[in-house]
One Martini backbone bead per residue (centre of mass of N, CA, C, O) as a GRO file, in nm:
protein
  303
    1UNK     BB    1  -8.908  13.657  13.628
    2UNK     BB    2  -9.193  13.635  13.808
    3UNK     BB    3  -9.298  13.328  13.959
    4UNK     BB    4  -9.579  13.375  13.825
    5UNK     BB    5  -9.506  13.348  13.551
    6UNK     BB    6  -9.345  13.070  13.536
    7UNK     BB    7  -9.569  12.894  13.625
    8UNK     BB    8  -9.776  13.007  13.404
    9UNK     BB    9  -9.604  12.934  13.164
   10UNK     BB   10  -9.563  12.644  13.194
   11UNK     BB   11  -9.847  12.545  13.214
   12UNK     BB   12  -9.944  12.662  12.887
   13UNK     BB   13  -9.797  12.480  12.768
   14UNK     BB   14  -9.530  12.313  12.566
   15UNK     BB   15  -9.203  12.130  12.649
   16UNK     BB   16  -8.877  12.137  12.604
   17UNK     BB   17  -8.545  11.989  12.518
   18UNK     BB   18  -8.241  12.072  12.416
   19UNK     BB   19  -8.019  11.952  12.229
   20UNK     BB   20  -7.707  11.976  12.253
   21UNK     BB   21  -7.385  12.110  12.040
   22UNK     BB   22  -7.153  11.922  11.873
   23UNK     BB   23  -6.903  11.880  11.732
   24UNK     BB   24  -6.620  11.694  11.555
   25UNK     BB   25  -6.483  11.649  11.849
   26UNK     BB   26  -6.714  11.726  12.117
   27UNK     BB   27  -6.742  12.041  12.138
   28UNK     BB   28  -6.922  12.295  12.195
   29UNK     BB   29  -7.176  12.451  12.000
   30UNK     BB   30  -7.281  12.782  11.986
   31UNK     BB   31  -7.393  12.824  11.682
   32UNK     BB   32  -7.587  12.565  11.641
   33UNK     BB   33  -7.739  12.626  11.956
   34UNK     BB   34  -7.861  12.867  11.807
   35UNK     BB   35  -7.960  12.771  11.533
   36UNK     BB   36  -8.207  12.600  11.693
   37UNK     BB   37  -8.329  12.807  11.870
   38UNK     BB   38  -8.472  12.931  11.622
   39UNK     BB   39  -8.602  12.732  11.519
   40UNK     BB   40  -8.791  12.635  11.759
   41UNK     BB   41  -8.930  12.919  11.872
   42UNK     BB   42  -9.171  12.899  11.619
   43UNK     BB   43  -9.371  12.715  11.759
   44UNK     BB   44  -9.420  12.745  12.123
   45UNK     BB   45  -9.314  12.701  12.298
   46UNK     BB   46  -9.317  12.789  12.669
   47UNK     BB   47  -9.044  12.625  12.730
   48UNK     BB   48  -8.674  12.600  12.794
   49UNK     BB   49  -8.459  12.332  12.854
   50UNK     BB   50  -8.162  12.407  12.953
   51UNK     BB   51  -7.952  12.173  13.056
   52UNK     BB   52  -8.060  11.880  13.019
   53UNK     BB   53  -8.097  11.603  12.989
   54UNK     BB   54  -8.119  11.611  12.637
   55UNK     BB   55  -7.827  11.805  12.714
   56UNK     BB   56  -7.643  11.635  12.882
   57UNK     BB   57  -7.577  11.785  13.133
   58UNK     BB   58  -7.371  11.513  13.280
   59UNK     BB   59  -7.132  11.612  13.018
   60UNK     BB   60  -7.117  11.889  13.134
   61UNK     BB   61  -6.867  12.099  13.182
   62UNK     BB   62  -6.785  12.399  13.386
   63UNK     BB   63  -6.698  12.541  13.131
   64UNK     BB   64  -6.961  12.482  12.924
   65UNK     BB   65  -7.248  12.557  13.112
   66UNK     BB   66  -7.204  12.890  13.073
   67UNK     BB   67  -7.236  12.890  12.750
   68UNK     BB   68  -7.512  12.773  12.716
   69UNK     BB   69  -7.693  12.974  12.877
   70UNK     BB   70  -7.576  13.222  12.718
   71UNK     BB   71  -7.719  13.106  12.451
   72UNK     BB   72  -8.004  13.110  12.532
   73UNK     BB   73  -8.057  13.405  12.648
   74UNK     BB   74  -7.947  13.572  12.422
   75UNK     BB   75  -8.180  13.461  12.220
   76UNK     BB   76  -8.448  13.454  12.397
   77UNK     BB   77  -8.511  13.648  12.568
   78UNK     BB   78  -8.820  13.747  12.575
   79UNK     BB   79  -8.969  13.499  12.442
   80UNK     BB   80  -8.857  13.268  12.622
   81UNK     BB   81  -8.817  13.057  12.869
   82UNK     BB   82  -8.547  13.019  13.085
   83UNK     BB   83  -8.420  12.654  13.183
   84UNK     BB   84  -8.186  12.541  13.412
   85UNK     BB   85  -7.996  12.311  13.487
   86UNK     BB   86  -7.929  12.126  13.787
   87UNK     BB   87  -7.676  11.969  13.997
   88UNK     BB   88  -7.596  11.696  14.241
   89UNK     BB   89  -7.416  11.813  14.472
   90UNK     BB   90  -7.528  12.066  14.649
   91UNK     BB   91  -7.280  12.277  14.577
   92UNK     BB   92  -7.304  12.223  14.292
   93UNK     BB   93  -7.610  12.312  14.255
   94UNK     BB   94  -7.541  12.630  14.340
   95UNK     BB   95  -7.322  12.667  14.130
   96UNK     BB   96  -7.487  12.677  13.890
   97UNK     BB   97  -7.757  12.814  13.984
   98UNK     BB   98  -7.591  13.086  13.994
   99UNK     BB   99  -7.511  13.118  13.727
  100UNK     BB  100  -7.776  13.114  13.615
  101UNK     BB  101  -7.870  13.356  13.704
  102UNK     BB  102  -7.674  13.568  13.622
  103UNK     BB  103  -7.727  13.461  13.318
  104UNK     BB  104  -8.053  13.521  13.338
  105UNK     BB  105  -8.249  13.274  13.389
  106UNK     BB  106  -8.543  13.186  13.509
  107UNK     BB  107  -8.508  12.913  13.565
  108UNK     BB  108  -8.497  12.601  13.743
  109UNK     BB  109  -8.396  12.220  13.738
  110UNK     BB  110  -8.381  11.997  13.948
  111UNK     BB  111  -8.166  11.757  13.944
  112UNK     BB  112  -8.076  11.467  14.060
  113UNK     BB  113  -7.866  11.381  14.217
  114UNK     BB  114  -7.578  11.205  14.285
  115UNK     BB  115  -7.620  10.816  14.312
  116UNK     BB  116  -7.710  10.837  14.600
  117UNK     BB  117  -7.903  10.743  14.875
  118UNK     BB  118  -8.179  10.901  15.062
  119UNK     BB  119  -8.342  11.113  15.277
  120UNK     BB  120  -8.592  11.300  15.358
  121UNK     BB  121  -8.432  11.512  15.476
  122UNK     BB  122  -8.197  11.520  15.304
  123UNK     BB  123  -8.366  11.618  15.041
  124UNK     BB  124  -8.475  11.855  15.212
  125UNK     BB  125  -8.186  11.995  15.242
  126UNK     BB  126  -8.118  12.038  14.948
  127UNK     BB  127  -8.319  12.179  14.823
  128UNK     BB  128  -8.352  12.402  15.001
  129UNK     BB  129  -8.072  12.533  14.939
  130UNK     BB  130  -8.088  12.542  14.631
  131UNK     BB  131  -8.351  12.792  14.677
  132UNK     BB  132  -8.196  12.994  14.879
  133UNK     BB  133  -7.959  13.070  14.663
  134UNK     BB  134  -8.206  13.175  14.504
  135UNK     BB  135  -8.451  13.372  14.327
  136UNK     BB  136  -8.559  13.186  14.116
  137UNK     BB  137  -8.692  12.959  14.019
  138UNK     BB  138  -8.824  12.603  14.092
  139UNK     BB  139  -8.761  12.266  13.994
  140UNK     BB  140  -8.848  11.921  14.040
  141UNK     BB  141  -8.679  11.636  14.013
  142UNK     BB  142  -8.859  11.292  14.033
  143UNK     BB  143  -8.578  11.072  14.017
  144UNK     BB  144  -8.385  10.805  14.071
  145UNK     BB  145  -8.312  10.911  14.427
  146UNK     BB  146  -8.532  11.134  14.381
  147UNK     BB  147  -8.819  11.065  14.642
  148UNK     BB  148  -9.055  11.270  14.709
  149UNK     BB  149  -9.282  11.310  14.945
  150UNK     BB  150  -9.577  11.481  15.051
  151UNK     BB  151  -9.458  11.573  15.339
  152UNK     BB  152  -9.161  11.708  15.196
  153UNK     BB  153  -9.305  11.876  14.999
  154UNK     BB  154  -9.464  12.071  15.205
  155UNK     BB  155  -9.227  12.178  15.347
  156UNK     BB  156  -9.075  12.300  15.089
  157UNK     BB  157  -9.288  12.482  15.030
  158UNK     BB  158  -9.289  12.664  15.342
  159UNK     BB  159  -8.977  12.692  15.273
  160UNK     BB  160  -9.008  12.772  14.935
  161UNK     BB  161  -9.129  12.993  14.738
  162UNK     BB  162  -8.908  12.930  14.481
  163UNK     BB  163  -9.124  12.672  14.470
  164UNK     BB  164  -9.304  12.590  14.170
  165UNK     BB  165  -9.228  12.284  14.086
  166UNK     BB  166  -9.349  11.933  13.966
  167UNK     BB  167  -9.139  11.689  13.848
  168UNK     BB  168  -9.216  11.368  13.676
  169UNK     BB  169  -9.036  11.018  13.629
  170UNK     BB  170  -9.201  10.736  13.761
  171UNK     BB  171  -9.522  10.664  13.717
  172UNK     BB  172  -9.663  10.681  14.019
  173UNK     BB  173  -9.974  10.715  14.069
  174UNK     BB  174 -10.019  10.737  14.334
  175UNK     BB  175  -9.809  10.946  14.446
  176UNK     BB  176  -9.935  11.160  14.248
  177UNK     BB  177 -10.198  11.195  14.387
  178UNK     BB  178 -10.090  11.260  14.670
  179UNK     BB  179  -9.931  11.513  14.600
  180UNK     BB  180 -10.187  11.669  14.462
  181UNK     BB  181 -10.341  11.670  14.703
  182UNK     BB  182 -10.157  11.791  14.883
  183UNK     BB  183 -10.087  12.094  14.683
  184UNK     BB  184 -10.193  12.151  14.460
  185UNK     BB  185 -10.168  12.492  14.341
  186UNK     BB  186  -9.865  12.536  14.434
  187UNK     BB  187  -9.790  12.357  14.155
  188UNK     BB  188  -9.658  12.277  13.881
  189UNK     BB  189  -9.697  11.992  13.664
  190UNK     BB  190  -9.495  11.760  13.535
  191UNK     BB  191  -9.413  11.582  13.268
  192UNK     BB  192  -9.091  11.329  13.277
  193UNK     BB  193  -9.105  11.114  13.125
  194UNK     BB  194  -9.047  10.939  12.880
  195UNK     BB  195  -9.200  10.980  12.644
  196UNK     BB  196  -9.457  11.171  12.759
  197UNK     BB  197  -9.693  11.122  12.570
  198UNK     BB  198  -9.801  10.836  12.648
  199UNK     BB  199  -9.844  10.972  12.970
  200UNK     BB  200 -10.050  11.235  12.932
  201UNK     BB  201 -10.349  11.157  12.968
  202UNK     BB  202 -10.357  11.036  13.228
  203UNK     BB  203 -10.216  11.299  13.365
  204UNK     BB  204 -10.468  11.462  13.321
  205UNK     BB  205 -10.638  11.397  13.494
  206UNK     BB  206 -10.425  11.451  13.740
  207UNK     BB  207 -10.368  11.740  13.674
  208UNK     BB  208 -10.140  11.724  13.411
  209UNK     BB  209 -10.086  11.957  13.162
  210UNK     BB  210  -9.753  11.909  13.124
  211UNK     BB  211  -9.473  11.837  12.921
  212UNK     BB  212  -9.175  11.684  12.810
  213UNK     BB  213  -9.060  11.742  12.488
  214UNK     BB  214  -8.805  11.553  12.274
  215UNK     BB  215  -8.911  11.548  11.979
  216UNK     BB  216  -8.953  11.838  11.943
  217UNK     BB  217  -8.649  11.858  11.810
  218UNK     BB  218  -8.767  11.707  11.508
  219UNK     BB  219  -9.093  11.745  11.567
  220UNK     BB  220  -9.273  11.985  11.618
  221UNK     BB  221  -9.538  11.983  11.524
  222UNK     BB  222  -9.627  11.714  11.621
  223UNK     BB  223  -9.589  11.782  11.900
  224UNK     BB  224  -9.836  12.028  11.887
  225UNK     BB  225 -10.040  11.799  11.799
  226UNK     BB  226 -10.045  11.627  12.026
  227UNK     BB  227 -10.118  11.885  12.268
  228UNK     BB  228 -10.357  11.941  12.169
  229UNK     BB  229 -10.538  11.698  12.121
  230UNK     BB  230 -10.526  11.616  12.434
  231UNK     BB  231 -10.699  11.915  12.510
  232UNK     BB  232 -10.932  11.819  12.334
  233UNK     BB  233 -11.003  11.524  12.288
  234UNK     BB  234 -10.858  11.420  12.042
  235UNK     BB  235 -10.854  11.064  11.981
  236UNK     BB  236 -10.764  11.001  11.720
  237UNK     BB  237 -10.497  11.167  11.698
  238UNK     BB  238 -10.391  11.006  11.920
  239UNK     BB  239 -10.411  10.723  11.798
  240UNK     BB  240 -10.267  10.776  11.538
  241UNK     BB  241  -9.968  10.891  11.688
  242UNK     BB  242  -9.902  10.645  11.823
  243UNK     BB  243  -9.891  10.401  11.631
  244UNK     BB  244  -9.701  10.533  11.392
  245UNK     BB  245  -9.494  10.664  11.662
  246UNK     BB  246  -9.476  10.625  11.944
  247UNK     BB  247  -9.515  10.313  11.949
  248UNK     BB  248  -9.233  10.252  11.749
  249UNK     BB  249  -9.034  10.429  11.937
  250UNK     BB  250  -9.007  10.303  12.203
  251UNK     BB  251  -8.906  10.005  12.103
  252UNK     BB  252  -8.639  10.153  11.973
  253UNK     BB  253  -8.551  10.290  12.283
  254UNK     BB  254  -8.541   9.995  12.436
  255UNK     BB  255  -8.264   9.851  12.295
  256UNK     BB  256  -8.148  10.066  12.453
  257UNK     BB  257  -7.956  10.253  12.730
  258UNK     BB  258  -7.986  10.598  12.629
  259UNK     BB  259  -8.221  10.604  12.383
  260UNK     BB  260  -8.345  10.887  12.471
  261UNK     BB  261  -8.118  11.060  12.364
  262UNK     BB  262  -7.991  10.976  12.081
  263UNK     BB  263  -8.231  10.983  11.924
  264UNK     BB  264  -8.240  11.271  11.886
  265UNK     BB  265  -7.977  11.313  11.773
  266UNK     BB  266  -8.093  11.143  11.512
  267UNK     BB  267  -8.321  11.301  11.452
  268UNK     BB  268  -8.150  11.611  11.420
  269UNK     BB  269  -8.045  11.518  11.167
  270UNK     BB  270  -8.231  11.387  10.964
  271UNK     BB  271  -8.392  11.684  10.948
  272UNK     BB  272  -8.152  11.901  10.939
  273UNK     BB  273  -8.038  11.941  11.271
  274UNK     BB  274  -7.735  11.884  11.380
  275UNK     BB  275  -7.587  11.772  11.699
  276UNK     BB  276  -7.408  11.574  11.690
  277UNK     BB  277  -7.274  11.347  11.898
  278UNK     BB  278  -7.317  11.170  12.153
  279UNK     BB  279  -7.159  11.097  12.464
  280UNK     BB  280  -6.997  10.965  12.669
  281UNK     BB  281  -7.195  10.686  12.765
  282UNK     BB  282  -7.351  10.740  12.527
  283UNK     BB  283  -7.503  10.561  12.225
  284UNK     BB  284  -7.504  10.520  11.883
  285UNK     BB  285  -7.715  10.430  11.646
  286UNK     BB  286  -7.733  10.224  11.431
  287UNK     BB  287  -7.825  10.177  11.105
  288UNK     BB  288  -8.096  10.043  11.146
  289UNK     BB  289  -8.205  10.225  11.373
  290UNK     BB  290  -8.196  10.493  11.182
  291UNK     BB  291  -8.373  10.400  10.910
  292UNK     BB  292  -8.619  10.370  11.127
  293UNK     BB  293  -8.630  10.671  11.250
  294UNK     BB  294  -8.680  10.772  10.980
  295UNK     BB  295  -8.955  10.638  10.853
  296UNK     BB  296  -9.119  10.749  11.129
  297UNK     BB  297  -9.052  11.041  11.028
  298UNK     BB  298  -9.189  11.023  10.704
  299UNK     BB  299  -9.471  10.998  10.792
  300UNK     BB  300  -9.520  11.302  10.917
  301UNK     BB  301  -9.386  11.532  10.727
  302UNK     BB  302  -9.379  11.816  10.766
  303UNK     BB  303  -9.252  12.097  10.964
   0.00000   0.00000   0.00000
Protein backbone atom coordinates (compact mmCIF):
# COMPACT_ATOMS: atom_id res chain seq x y z
CA UNK A 1 0.00 0.00 0.00
CA UNK A 2 1.26 3.33 -1.02
CA UNK A 3 1.91 5.80 1.68
CA UNK A 4 -0.75 8.31 0.85
CA UNK A 5 -3.37 5.19 0.45
CA UNK A 6 -2.69 4.34 4.02
CA UNK A 7 -2.76 7.91 5.11
CA UNK A 8 -5.93 8.06 3.61
CA UNK A 9 -7.36 4.43 4.55
CA UNK A 10 -7.03 5.46 8.06
CA UNK A 11 -8.23 8.53 8.37
CA UNK A 12 -11.58 7.61 6.44
CA UNK A 13 -13.77 6.24 9.16
CA UNK A 14 -13.44 3.75 12.51
CA UNK A 15 -10.19 2.06 13.64
CA UNK A 16 -10.36 -0.70 16.41
CA UNK A 17 -7.45 -3.15 17.73
CA UNK A 18 -8.09 -7.02 18.07
CA UNK A 19 -7.37 -8.60 20.63
CA UNK A 20 -4.92 -11.78 20.34
CA UNK A 21 -6.46 -14.97 21.12
CA UNK A 22 -5.01 -17.51 23.32
CA UNK A 23 -5.59 -20.89 24.07
CA UNK A 24 -6.49 -22.77 27.36
CA UNK A 25 -2.83 -23.42 28.00
CA UNK A 26 -2.12 -19.44 27.43
CA UNK A 27 -0.26 -20.09 24.17
CA UNK A 28 -1.43 -17.96 20.62
CA UNK A 29 -4.16 -19.65 19.07
CA UNK A 30 -3.89 -19.33 15.17
CA UNK A 31 -7.00 -20.08 14.40
CA UNK A 32 -9.48 -18.45 16.89
CA UNK A 33 -7.57 -15.24 16.19
CA UNK A 34 -8.33 -15.83 11.88
CA UNK A 35 -11.89 -17.07 13.19
CA UNK A 36 -12.09 -13.13 14.96
CA UNK A 37 -10.81 -11.34 11.90
CA UNK A 38 -13.15 -12.73 9.69
CA UNK A 39 -16.14 -12.12 12.00
CA UNK A 40 -14.77 -8.22 12.65
CA UNK A 41 -13.60 -7.33 9.07
CA UNK A 42 -17.40 -7.59 7.64
CA UNK A 43 -18.38 -4.07 9.99
CA UNK A 44 -16.03 -1.98 8.29
CA UNK A 45 -13.39 -0.84 10.12
CA UNK A 46 -11.13 1.23 7.88
CA UNK A 47 -7.96 0.03 9.27
CA UNK A 48 -6.79 -2.75 11.98
CA UNK A 49 -4.27 -2.58 14.33
CA UNK A 50 -2.71 -5.89 15.09
CA UNK A 51 -0.46 -6.54 18.07
CA UNK A 52 -1.10 -3.46 19.31
CA UNK A 53 -1.67 -2.14 23.15
CA UNK A 54 -5.10 -4.07 23.02
CA UNK A 55 -3.18 -7.33 21.19
CA UNK A 56 -1.34 -7.02 23.70
CA UNK A 57 1.62 -7.01 22.46
CA UNK A 58 3.69 -6.48 25.11
CA UNK A 59 3.32 -9.76 26.06
CA UNK A 60 4.05 -11.49 22.65
CA UNK A 61 7.15 -13.63 22.82
CA UNK A 62 9.25 -13.24 19.63
CA UNK A 63 8.35 -16.56 18.56
CA UNK A 64 4.69 -15.23 19.00
CA UNK A 65 4.90 -12.13 17.01
CA UNK A 66 5.09 -13.40 13.28
CA UNK A 67 2.44 -15.54 13.94
CA UNK A 68 0.24 -13.10 15.12
CA UNK A 69 1.30 -10.51 11.21
CA UNK A 70 1.18 -13.44 9.18
CA UNK A 71 -2.44 -14.39 10.33
CA UNK A 72 -3.28 -10.88 9.83
CA UNK A 73 -2.20 -10.91 6.62
CA UNK A 74 -3.03 -13.70 5.10
CA UNK A 75 -6.77 -12.80 6.64
CA UNK A 76 -6.97 -9.80 5.57
CA UNK A 77 -4.74 -8.58 2.96
CA UNK A 78 -6.50 -6.64 0.13
CA UNK A 79 -9.57 -6.57 2.33
CA UNK A 80 -8.60 -4.25 5.54
CA UNK A 81 -5.10 -2.30 6.14
CA UNK A 82 -3.17 -4.32 8.11
CA UNK A 83 -0.91 -2.07 10.76
CA UNK A 84 1.21 -3.75 13.09
CA UNK A 85 2.50 -2.56 16.32
CA UNK A 86 6.17 -2.28 17.06
CA UNK A 87 8.22 -1.44 20.44
CA UNK A 88 10.87 -1.28 22.70
CA UNK A 89 14.13 -0.06 22.45
CA UNK A 90 15.38 0.81 19.33
CA UNK A 91 17.40 -2.20 17.79
CA UNK A 92 14.32 -4.27 19.20
CA UNK A 93 11.66 -2.14 17.37
CA UNK A 94 13.53 -2.30 13.77
CA UNK A 95 13.56 -5.94 14.17
CA UNK A 96 10.04 -6.12 14.82
CA UNK A 97 9.04 -3.15 12.61
CA UNK A 98 11.04 -5.34 9.76
CA UNK A 99 9.39 -8.20 9.83
CA UNK A 100 6.32 -7.22 10.16
CA UNK A 101 7.08 -5.34 6.43
CA UNK A 102 8.65 -8.84 5.38
CA UNK A 103 5.42 -10.53 6.58
CA UNK A 104 3.18 -8.15 4.24
CA UNK A 105 1.93 -4.99 7.06
CA UNK A 106 0.98 -2.41 5.38
CA UNK A 107 2.29 -0.20 8.06
CA UNK A 108 3.41 0.24 11.26
CA UNK A 109 2.37 2.00 14.80
CA UNK A 110 5.46 2.66 17.14
CA UNK A 111 4.58 2.04 20.36
CA UNK A 112 6.25 3.97 23.26
CA UNK A 113 9.85 2.69 24.31
CA UNK A 114 10.14 0.41 26.95
CA UNK A 115 10.46 1.95 30.56
CA UNK A 116 13.06 4.53 30.75
CA UNK A 117 12.49 8.58 29.90
CA UNK A 118 13.87 9.99 27.19
CA UNK A 119 14.86 13.51 25.56
CA UNK A 120 13.61 15.27 22.97
CA UNK A 121 16.62 14.54 20.87
CA UNK A 122 16.67 10.62 22.26
CA UNK A 123 12.86 10.44 21.08
CA UNK A 124 13.90 12.01 17.48
CA UNK A 125 16.74 9.38 17.16
CA UNK A 126 14.33 6.29 18.07
CA UNK A 127 11.24 7.48 15.61
CA UNK A 128 13.34 8.29 13.53
CA UNK A 129 15.82 4.99 13.13
CA UNK A 130 12.70 2.98 12.96
CA UNK A 131 10.92 5.14 10.12
CA UNK A 132 14.19 4.63 7.99
CA UNK A 133 14.33 0.68 8.96
CA UNK A 134 11.48 0.20 6.64
CA UNK A 135 9.36 1.62 3.79
CA UNK A 136 6.08 1.35 4.80
CA UNK A 137 4.59 3.71 6.66
CA UNK A 138 4.58 4.44 10.71
CA UNK A 139 2.26 5.67 12.81
CA UNK A 140 3.83 7.24 16.08
CA UNK A 141 1.78 6.49 19.65
CA UNK A 142 2.29 9.78 21.90
CA UNK A 143 1.76 7.80 25.35
CA UNK A 144 3.41 7.08 27.99
CA UNK A 145 7.29 7.91 28.46
CA UNK A 146 7.30 8.72 24.31
CA UNK A 147 5.81 12.89 24.51
CA UNK A 148 6.85 14.39 21.74
CA UNK A 149 6.73 18.05 21.37
CA UNK A 150 5.57 20.17 18.31
CA UNK A 151 8.90 20.90 17.16
CA UNK A 152 10.49 17.05 17.47
CA UNK A 153 7.25 16.36 15.42
CA UNK A 154 8.48 18.55 12.82
CA UNK A 155 12.05 17.32 12.14
CA UNK A 156 10.92 14.14 12.47
CA UNK A 157 8.27 15.15 9.64
CA UNK A 158 11.52 16.23 7.75
CA UNK A 159 13.51 13.35 8.16
CA UNK A 160 11.06 10.54 8.26
CA UNK A 161 8.73 10.82 4.53
CA UNK A 162 7.10 7.66 5.69
CA UNK A 163 5.95 9.02 9.23
CA UNK A 164 2.51 9.03 7.89
CA UNK A 165 0.32 9.41 11.59
CA UNK A 166 0.57 10.91 15.01
CA UNK A 167 -1.85 8.55 17.65
CA UNK A 168 -2.42 11.04 20.92
CA UNK A 169 -2.81 8.86 24.35
CA UNK A 170 -2.13 11.48 26.60
CA UNK A 171 -5.52 13.87 26.11
CA UNK A 172 -3.39 16.85 27.08
CA UNK A 173 -5.74 19.49 24.56
CA UNK A 174 -2.90 22.10 24.52
CA UNK A 175 0.07 19.74 23.59
CA UNK A 176 -2.84 18.66 20.70
CA UNK A 177 -3.69 21.96 19.55
CA UNK A 178 0.10 22.96 19.33
CA UNK A 179 0.88 19.42 17.36
CA UNK A 180 -2.11 20.47 15.18
CA UNK A 181 -1.16 23.83 14.32
CA UNK A 182 2.68 23.02 13.95
CA UNK A 183 2.02 19.90 11.08
CA UNK A 184 -0.78 20.55 9.85
CA UNK A 185 -1.99 18.04 7.10
CA UNK A 186 1.01 16.30 7.09
CA UNK A 187 -0.32 13.84 9.78
CA UNK A 188 -3.09 11.85 9.96
CA UNK A 189 -3.96 12.11 13.75
CA UNK A 190 -5.88 9.40 15.60
CA UNK A 191 -7.62 10.02 19.14
CA UNK A 192 -5.59 7.08 21.27
CA UNK A 193 -6.56 7.45 24.56
CA UNK A 194 -8.26 4.26 26.51
CA UNK A 195 -11.99 4.19 25.21
CA UNK A 196 -11.44 6.71 23.02
CA UNK A 197 -14.86 7.22 22.61
CA UNK A 198 -15.53 9.66 25.12
CA UNK A 199 -12.92 12.10 23.90
CA UNK A 200 -14.12 11.97 20.21
CA UNK A 201 -15.92 14.97 20.09
CA UNK A 202 -13.93 17.23 21.76
CA UNK A 203 -11.01 16.07 19.37
CA UNK A 204 -13.08 16.06 16.09
CA UNK A 205 -13.13 19.64 17.27
CA UNK A 206 -9.47 19.99 16.98
CA UNK A 207 -9.43 17.64 13.53
CA UNK A 208 -8.75 14.59 14.74
CA UNK A 209 -11.36 12.60 12.68
CA UNK A 210 -10.97 9.69 13.88
CA UNK A 211 -9.84 6.89 16.92
CA UNK A 212 -9.21 3.40 17.99
CA UNK A 213 -12.13 1.66 19.06
CA UNK A 214 -11.14 -0.85 21.64
CA UNK A 215 -15.23 -2.21 22.41
CA UNK A 216 -15.15 -2.47 18.63
CA UNK A 217 -13.70 -6.13 19.18
CA UNK A 218 -17.18 -6.95 20.76
CA UNK A 219 -19.76 -4.63 20.33
CA UNK A 220 -18.68 -3.54 16.67
CA UNK A 221 -22.33 -2.24 15.50
CA UNK A 222 -22.14 0.03 18.67
CA UNK A 223 -18.91 1.29 17.72
CA UNK A 224 -19.64 2.26 14.18
CA UNK A 225 -23.11 3.93 14.98
CA UNK A 226 -21.31 5.79 17.39
CA UNK A 227 -18.61 6.77 15.60
CA UNK A 228 -21.05 8.33 12.61
CA UNK A 229 -23.99 9.63 15.06
CA UNK A 230 -20.01 11.93 16.07
CA UNK A 231 -19.44 12.82 12.27
CA UNK A 232 -22.85 13.29 11.95
CA UNK A 233 -23.19 15.58 15.08
CA UNK A 234 -25.97 13.24 15.69
CA UNK A 235 -25.92 14.58 19.76
CA UNK A 236 -29.13 12.30 21.00
CA UNK A 237 -27.60 9.37 20.00
CA UNK A 238 -24.38 10.44 21.45
CA UNK A 239 -25.66 11.28 24.42
CA UNK A 240 -27.68 8.33 24.82
CA UNK A 241 -24.54 6.02 23.72
CA UNK A 242 -22.20 7.64 26.56
CA UNK A 243 -24.96 7.40 29.24
CA UNK A 244 -26.49 3.95 28.57
CA UNK A 245 -22.58 2.14 27.86
CA UNK A 246 -19.82 4.30 27.28
CA UNK A 247 -19.41 5.88 31.07
CA UNK A 248 -20.83 3.30 33.20
CA UNK A 249 -18.24 1.16 31.44
CA UNK A 250 -15.46 3.39 32.17
CA UNK A 251 -16.15 3.44 35.86
CA UNK A 252 -15.95 -0.45 35.53
CA UNK A 253 -12.54 0.06 33.65
CA UNK A 254 -11.22 2.48 36.79
CA UNK A 255 -11.53 -0.09 39.08
CA UNK A 256 -8.69 -2.20 38.54
CA UNK A 257 -5.40 -0.91 36.29
CA UNK A 258 -5.17 -2.82 33.23
CA UNK A 259 -8.78 -3.53 32.51
CA UNK A 260 -8.60 -1.29 29.81
CA UNK A 261 -7.50 -4.95 28.30
CA UNK A 262 -9.19 -7.02 30.38
CA UNK A 263 -12.38 -6.23 29.93
CA UNK A 264 -12.39 -5.84 26.06
CA UNK A 265 -11.09 -9.99 26.70
CA UNK A 266 -14.28 -10.05 28.61
CA UNK A 267 -16.27 -8.82 26.60
CA UNK A 268 -15.38 -10.92 23.64
CA UNK A 269 -15.93 -13.75 25.62
CA UNK A 270 -19.54 -12.66 26.50
CA UNK A 271 -20.64 -12.12 22.99
CA UNK A 272 -19.30 -15.80 22.13
CA UNK A 273 -16.31 -14.91 20.30
CA UNK A 274 -13.82 -15.60 23.13
CA UNK A 275 -10.00 -15.47 23.19
CA UNK A 276 -8.51 -16.85 25.95
CA UNK A 277 -7.76 -14.93 28.97
CA UNK A 278 -5.55 -11.71 29.28
CA UNK A 279 -1.70 -12.83 30.20
CA UNK A 280 -0.07 -11.50 33.55
CA UNK A 281 0.62 -9.07 34.76
CA UNK A 282 -2.88 -8.27 33.68
CA UNK A 283 -5.63 -9.71 35.55
CA UNK A 284 -9.04 -10.79 34.79
CA UNK A 285 -12.62 -8.98 36.20
CA UNK A 286 -14.25 -11.06 39.24
CA UNK A 287 -17.51 -12.52 38.83
CA UNK A 288 -19.34 -9.65 39.84
CA UNK A 289 -17.04 -7.18 37.36
CA UNK A 290 -18.24 -9.79 34.71
CA UNK A 291 -21.61 -10.18 35.30
CA UNK A 292 -21.70 -6.18 35.13
CA UNK A 293 -20.53 -6.03 31.73
CA UNK A 294 -22.68 -8.56 30.56
CA UNK A 295 -25.45 -6.05 31.63
CA UNK A 296 -24.14 -3.21 29.99
CA UNK A 297 -23.42 -5.29 26.73
CA UNK A 298 -27.20 -6.80 26.94
CA UNK A 299 -28.44 -3.17 26.93
CA UNK A 300 -27.56 -2.54 23.11
CA UNK A 301 -29.16 -5.08 21.26
CA UNK A 302 -27.61 -7.76 18.25
CA UNK A 303 -24.42 -6.57 16.89
Amino acid sequence: MQLAELKAAVGAGLLSFPVTDFDQNGNFNAGSYAERLEWLAPYNATALFVAGGTGEFFSLTQQEYPSVIKTAVERLKGRVPVIAGTGYGTRTAIQYAQEAERLGADGLLLLPHYLSEASQEGLFQHVKAVCESVKIGVIVYNRGPCKLQPATLVRLADACPNLVGFKDGFGDIDLMVAIRQKLGDRFVYLGGLPTAEVFARPYLAMGVTTYSSAVFNFIPKTAMDFYRAIRENDHATVDHLLDTFFLPFIELRNKTPGYAVSLIKAGVEIVGHGGGKVRPPLSSPNEQEYETLRQLIGRLGAQ
